[in-house]
SETIVEX-389483 format. One record per residue: residue in three letters; y, z, x of N, C-alpha, C in turn. Coordinates in steps of 0.1 Angstrom, whole numbers, plus 5000, padded with zeros to 4 digits. Each point is the difference from the previous one (the first is absolute). Layout:
<sites>
{'ALA',{Y,Z,X},{Y,Z,X},{Y,Z,X}};
...
</sites>
This chain:
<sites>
{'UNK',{7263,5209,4662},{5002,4986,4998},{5013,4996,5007}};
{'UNK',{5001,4993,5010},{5011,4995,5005},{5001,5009,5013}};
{'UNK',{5008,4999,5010},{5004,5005,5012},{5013,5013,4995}};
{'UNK',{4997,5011,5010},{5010,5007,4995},{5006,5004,5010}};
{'UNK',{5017,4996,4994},{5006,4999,5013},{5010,5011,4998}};
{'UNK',{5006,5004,5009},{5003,5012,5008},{5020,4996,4999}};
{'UNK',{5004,4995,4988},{5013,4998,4998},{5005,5007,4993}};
{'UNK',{5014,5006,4997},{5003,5006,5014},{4993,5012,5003}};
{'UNK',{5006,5010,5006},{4995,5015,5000},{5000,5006,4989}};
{'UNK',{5013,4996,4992},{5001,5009,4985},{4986,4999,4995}};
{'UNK',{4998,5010,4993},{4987,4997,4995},{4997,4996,4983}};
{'UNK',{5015,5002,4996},{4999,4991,4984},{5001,4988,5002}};
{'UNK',{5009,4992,5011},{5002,4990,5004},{4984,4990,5001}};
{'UNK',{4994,5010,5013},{4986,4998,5003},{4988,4997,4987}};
{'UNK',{5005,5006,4990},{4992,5002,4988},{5004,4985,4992}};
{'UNK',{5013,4997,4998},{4999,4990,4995},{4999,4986,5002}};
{'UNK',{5002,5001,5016},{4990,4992,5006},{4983,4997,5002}};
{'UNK',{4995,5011,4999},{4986,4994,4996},{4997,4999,4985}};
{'UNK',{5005,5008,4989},{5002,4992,4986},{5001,4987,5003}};
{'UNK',{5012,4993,5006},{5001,4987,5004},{4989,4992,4999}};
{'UNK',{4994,5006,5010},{4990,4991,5010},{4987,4998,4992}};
{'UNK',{4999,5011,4989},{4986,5001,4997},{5006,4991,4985}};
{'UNK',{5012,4998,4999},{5003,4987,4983},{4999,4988,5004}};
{'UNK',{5007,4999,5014},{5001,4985,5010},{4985,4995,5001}};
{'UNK',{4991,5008,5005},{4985,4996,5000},{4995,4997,4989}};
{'UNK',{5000,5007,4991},{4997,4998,4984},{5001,4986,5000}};
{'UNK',{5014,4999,4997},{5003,4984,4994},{5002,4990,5014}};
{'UNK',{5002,5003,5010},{4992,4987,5010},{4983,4998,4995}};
{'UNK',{4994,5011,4995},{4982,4998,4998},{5002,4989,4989}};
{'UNK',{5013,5003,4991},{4998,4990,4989},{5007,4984,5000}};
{'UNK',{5003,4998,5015},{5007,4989,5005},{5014,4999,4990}};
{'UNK',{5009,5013,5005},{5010,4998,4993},{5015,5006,5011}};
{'UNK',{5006,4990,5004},{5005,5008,5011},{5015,5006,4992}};
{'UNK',{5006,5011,5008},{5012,5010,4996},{5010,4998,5009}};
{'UNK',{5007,5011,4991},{5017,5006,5010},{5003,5015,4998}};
{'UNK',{5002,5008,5003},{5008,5012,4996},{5012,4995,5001}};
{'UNK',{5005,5010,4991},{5017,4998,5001},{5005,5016,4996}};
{'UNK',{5014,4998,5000},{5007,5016,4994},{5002,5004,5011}};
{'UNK',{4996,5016,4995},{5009,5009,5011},{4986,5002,5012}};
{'UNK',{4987,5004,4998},{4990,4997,5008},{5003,4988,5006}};
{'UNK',{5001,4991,5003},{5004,4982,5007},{5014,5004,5010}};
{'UNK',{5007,5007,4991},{5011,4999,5015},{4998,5012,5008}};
{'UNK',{4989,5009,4997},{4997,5008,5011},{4988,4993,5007}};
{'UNK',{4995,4992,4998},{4989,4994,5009},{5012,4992,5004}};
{'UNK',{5010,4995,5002},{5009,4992,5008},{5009,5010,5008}};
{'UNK',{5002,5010,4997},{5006,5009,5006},{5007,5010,5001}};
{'UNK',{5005,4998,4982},{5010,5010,4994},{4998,5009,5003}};
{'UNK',{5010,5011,5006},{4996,5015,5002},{5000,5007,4982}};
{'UNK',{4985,5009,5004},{4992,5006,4987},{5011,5011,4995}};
{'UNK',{5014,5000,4991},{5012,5007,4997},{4989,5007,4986}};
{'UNK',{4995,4984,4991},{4995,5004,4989},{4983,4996,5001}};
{'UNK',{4995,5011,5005},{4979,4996,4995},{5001,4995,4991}};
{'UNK',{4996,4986,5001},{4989,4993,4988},{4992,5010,4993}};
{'UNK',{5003,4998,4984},{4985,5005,4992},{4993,4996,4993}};
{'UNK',{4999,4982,5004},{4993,4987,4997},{4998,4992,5004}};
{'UNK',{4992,4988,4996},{5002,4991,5012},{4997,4985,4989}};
{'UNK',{5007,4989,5005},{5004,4991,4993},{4991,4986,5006}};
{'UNK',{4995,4993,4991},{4992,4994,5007},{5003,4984,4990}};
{'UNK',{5002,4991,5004},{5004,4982,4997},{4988,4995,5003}};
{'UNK',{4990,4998,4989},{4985,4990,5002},{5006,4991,5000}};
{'UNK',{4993,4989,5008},{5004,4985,4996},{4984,4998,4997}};
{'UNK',{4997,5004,4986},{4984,4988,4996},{4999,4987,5001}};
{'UNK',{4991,4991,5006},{4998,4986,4999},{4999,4997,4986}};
{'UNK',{4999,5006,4994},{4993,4992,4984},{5012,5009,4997}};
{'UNK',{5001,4996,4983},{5010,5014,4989},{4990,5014,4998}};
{'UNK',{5013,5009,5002},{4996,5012,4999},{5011,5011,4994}};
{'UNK',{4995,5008,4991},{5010,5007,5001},{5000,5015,5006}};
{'UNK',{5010,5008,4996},{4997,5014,5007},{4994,5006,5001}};
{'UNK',{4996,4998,4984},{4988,5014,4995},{4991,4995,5008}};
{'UNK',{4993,4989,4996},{4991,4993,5007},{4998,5006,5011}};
{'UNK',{5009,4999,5008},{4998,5004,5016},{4998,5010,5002}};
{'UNK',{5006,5009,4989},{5000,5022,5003},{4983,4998,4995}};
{'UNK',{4998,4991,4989},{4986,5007,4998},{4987,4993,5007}};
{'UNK',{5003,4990,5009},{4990,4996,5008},{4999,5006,5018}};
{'UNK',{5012,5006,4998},{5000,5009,5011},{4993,5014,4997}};
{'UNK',{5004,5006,4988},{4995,5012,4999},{4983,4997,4990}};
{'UNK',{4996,4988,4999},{4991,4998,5001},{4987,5005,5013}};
{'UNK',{5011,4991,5007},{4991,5001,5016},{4999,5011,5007}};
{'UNK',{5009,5011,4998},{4992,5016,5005},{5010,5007,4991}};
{'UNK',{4994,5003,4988},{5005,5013,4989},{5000,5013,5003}};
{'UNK',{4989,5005,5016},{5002,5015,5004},{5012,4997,5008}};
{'UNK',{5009,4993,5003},{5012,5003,5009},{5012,4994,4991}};
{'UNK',{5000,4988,4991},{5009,4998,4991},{4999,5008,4989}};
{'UNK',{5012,4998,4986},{5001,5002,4990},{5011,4992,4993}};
{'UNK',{4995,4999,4988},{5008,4994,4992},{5006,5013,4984}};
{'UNK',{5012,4996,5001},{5001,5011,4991},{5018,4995,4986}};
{'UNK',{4995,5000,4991},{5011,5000,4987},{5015,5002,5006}};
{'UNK',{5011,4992,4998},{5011,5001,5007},{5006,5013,4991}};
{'UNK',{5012,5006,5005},{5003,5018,4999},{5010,4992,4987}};
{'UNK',{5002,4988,5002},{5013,4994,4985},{4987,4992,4992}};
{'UNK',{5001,5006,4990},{4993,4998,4986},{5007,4985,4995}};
{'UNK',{5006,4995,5002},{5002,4985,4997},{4998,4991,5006}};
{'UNK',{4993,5002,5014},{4992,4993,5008},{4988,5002,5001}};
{'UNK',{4992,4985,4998},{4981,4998,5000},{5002,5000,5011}};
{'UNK',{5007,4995,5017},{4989,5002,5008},{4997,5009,5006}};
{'UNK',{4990,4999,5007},{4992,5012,5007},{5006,5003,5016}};
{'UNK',{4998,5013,5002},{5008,4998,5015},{4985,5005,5010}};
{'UNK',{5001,4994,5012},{4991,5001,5005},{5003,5011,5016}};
{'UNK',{4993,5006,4998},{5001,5016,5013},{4986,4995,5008}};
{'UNK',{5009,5008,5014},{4987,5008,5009},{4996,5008,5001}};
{'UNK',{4989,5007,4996},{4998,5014,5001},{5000,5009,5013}};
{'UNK',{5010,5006,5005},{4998,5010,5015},{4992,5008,4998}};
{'UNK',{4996,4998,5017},{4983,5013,4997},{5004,5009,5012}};
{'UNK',{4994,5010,5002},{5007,5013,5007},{5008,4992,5015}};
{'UNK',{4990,4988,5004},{4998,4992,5017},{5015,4994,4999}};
{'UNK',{5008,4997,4987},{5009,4991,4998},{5012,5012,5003}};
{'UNK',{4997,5011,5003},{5016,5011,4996},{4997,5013,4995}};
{'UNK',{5008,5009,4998},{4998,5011,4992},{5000,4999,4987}};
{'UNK',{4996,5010,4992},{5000,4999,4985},{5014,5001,4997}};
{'UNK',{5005,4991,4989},{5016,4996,4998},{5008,4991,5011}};
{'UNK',{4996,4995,5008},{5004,4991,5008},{5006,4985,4994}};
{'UNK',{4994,5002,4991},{5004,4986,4988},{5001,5003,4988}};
{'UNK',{5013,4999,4992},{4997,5004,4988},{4983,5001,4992}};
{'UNK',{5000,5007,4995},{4980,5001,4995},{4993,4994,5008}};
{'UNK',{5000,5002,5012},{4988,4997,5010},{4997,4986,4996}};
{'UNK',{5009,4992,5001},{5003,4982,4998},{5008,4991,5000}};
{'UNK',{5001,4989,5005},{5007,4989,5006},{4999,4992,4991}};
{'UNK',{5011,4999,4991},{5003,4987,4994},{5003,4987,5006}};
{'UNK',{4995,4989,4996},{4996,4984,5009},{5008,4991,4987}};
{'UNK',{5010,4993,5007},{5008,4992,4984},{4990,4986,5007}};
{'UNK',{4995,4996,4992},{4997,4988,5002},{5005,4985,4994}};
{'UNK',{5013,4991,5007},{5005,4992,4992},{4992,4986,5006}};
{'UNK',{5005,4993,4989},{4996,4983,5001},{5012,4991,5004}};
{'UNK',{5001,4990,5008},{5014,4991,4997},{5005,4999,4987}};
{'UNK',{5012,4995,4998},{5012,5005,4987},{5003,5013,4995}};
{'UNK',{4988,5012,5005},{5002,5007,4994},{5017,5012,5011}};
{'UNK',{5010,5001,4990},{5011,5002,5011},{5002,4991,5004}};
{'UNK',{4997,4990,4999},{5006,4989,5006},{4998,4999,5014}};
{'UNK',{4989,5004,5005},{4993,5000,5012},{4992,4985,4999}};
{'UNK',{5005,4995,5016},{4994,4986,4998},{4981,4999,5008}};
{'UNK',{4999,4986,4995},{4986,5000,5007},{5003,4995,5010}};
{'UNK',{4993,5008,5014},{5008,4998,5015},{4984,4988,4999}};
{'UNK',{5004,4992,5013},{4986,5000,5007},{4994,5007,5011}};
{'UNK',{4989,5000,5003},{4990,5012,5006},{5009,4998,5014}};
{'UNK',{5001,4992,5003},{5006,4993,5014},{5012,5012,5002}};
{'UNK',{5012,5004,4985},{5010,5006,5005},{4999,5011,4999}};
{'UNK',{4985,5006,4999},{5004,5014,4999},{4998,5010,5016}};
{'UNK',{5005,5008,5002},{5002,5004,5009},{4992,5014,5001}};
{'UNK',{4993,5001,5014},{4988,5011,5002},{5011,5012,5012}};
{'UNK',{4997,5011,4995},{5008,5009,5004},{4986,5011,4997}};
{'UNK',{4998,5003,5015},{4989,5019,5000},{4988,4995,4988}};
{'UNK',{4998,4988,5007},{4988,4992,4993},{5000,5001,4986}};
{'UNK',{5009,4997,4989},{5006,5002,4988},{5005,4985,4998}};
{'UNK',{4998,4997,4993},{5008,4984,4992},{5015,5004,4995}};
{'UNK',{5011,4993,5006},{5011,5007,4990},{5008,4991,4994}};
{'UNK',{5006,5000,4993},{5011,4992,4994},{5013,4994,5014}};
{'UNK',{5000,4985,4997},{5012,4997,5012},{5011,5007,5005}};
{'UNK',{5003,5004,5006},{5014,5010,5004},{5013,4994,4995}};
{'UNK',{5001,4990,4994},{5014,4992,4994},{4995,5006,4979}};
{'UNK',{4990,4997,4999},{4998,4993,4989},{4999,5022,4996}};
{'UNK',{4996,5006,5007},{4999,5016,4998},{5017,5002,4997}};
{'UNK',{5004,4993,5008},{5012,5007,4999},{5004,4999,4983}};
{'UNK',{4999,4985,4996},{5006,4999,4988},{4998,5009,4991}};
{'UNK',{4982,5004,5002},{4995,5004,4992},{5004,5018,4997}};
{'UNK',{5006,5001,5013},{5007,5011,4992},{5012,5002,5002}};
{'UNK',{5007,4992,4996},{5015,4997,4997},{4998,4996,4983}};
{'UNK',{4986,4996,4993},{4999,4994,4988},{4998,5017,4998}};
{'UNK',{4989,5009,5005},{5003,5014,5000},{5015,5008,4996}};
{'UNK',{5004,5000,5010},{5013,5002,4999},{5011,4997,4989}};
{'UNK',{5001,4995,4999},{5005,4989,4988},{4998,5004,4982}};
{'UNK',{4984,5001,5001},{4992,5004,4992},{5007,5014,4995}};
{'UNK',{4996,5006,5005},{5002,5017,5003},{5015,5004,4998}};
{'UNK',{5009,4994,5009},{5012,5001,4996},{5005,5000,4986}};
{'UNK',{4995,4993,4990},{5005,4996,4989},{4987,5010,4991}};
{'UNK',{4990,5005,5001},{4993,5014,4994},{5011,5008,4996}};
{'UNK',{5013,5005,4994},{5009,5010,5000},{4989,5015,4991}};
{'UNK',{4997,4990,4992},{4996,5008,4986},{4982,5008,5008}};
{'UNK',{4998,4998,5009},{4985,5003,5008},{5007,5005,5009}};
{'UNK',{5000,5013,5004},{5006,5006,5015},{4992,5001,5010}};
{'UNK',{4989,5001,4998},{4987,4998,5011},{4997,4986,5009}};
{'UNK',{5004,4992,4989},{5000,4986,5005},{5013,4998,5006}};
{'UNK',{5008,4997,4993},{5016,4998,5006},{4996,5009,5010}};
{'UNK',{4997,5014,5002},{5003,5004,5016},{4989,4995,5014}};
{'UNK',{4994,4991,4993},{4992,4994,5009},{5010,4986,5008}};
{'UNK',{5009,4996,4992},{5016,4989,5005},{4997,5005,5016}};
{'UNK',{5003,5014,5003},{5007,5006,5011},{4987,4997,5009}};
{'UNK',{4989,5002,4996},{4991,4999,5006},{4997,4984,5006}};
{'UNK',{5001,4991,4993},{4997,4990,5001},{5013,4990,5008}};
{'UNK',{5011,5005,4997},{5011,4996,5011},{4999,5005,5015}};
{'UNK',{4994,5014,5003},{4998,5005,5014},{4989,4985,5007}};
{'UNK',{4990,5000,4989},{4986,4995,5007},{5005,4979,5004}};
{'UNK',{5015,4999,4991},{5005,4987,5003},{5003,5002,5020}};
{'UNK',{5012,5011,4999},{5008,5001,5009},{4994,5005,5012}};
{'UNK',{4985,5010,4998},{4994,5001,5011},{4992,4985,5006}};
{'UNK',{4998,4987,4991},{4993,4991,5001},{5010,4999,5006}};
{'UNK',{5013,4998,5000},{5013,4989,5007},{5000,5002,5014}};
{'UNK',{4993,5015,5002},{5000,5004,5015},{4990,4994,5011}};
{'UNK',{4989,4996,4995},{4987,4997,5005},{5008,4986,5009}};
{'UNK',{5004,4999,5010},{5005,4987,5004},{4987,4987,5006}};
{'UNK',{4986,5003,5002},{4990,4995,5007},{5000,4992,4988}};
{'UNK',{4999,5007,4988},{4991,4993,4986},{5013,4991,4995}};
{'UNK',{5009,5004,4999},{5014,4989,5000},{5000,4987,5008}};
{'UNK',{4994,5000,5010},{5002,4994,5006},{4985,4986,5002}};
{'UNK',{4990,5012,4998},{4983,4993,4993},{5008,4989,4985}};
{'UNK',{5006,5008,4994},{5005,4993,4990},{5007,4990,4999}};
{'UNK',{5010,4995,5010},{5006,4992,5002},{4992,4985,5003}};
{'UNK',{4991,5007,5014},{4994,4991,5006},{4991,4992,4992}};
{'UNK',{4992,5010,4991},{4989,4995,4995},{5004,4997,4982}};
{'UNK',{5012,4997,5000},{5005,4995,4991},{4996,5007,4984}};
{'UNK',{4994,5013,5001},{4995,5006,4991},{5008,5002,4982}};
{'UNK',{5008,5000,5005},{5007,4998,4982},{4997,4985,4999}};
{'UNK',{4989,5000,4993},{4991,4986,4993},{5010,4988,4990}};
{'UNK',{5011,5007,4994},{5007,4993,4992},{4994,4994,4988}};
{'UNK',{5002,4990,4995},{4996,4992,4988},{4986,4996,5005}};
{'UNK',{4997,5000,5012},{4986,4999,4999},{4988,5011,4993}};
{'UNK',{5003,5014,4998},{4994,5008,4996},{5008,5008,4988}};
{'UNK',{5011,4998,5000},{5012,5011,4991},{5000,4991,4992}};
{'UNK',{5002,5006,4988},{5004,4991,4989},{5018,5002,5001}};
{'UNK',{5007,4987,4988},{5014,5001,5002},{5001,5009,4995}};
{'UNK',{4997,5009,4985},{5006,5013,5000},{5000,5009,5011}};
{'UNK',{4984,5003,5004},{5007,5009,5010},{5005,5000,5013}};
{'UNK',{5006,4989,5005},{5008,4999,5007},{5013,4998,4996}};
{'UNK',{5006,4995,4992},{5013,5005,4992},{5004,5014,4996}};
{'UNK',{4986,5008,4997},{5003,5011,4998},{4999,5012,5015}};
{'UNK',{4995,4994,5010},{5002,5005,5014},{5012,4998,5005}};
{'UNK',{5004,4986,4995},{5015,5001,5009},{5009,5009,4994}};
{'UNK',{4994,5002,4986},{5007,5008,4991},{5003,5017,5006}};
{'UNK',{4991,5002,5003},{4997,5013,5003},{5003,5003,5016}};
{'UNK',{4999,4989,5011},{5006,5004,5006},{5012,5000,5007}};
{'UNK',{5011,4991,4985},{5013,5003,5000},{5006,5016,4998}};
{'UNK',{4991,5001,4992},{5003,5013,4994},{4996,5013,5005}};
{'UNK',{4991,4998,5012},{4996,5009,5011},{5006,4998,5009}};
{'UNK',{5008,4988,5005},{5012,5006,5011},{5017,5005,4997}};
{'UNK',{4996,4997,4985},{5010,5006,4992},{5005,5018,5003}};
{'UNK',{4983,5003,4998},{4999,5014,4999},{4999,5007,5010}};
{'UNK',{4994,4991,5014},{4999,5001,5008},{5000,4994,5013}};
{'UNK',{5020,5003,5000},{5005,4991,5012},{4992,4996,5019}};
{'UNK',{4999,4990,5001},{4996,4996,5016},{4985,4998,4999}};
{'UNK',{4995,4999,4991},{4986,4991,4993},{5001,4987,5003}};
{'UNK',{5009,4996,4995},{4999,4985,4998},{4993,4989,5006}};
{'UNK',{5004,5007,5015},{5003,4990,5012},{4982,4999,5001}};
{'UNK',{4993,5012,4999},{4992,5004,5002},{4987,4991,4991}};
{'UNK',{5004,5000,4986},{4992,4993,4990},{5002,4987,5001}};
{'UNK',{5009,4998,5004},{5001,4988,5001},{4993,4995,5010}};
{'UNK',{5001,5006,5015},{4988,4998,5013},{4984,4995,4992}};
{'UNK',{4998,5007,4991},{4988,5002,4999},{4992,4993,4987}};
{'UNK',{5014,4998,4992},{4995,4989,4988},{5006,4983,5002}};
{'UNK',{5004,5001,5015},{5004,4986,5004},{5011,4994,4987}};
{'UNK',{5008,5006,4995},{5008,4997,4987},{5012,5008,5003}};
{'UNK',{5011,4994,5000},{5011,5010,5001},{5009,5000,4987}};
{'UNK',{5004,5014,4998},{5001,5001,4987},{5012,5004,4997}};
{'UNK',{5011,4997,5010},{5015,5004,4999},{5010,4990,4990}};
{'UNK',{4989,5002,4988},{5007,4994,4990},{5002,5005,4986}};
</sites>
């Protein structure tokens, strides 16, 4: 189902691009258009692959109300031999997490933790991910992705996040991870520049005021930590923040 494309050479890479393609089709069948975002999104924009993705993150925008489950279980409705749904590993959480099953064609055996691809499936608000319109999402290696401004935030709210995990070391050491994938964004100068032009940080048109109070917030506090940003975030969020 879907076209399989030949991005990049890596072949986990390769892999989780046709996962991609085969959730993308799913919910285009269900007239519901998406975004990836995270760490998969800034390697379909260009990040060099330091850290393999070992998921892939996907922003429905349903026409009607929906929620997540909803979505995990109307997808793994629509082909159960290649999805799964399965009980979250923390016993204080009902919801269900939704996997891809890898089959020999997808990699070697162990190529994915348990021969499967976890798929987070969010809705707008959820993270504070806004609802883009279809217009601003951006097609990268025939993939729908999240805006190249509005990614950024998204993982600077990462960042941010994670930083403050002290008591979770797994998480907190994901900080490190998610400040590289800011700073390798800063380098991309074409998509900086896409961004400028095309005005892509949406503002109060699409961001709510928290989280854009809480962006400026954060990327005070990322050129804080990380001098000769600024100039850069600022290029790109049309907002200068030397305040």
């Amino acid at each position: 189902m879907g076209s399989r494309f030949t991005f990049p050479s890596d072949l986990r890479m390769r892999t989780l691009h046709n996962i991609s393609n085969d959730v993308v089709t799913i919910l285009k069948g269900m007239h519901f258009h998406c975004a990836i975002f995270g760490s998969f999104a800034c390697s379909l924009y260009g990040v060099p692959v330091l850290r393999q993705p070992n998921d892939i993150d996907i922003l429905v925008l349903p026409p009607r109300p929906a929620t997540t489950e909803s979505l995990k279980r109307a997808i793994f409705d629509h082909d159960n031999e290649r999805f799964g749904l399965e009980p979250s590993l923390n016993p204080d959480c009902q919801h269900k997490i939704l996997y891809y099953r890898l089959k020999a064609k997808d990699g070697p055996h162990g190529f994915f933790a348990g021969n499967k691809c976890k798929i987070d499936i969010v809705v707008p608000g959820v993270m504070e991910l806004p609802r883009i319109n279809s217009s601003h999402i951006k097609w990268l290696h025939d993939l729908p992705v999240l805006p190249f401004s509005i990614l950024v935030l998204q993982k600077l709210q990462g960042w941010d996040d994670h930083r403050q995990m002290l008591s979770n070391h797994k998480k907190y050491a994901k900080a490190a991870t998610d400040a590289r994938d800011v700073q390798h964004l800063l380098t991309l100068e074409n998509q900086i520049k896409s961004s400028q032009s095309a005005q892509c940080w949406l503002g109060k048109e699409v961001l709510t005021k928290e989280f854009v109070e809480s962006s400026e917030r954060r990327v005070q506090l990322f050129c804080q930590s990380y001098p000769g940003t600024q100039d850069l975030l600022s290029r790109i969020l049309g907002t200068n923040f030397d305040h």
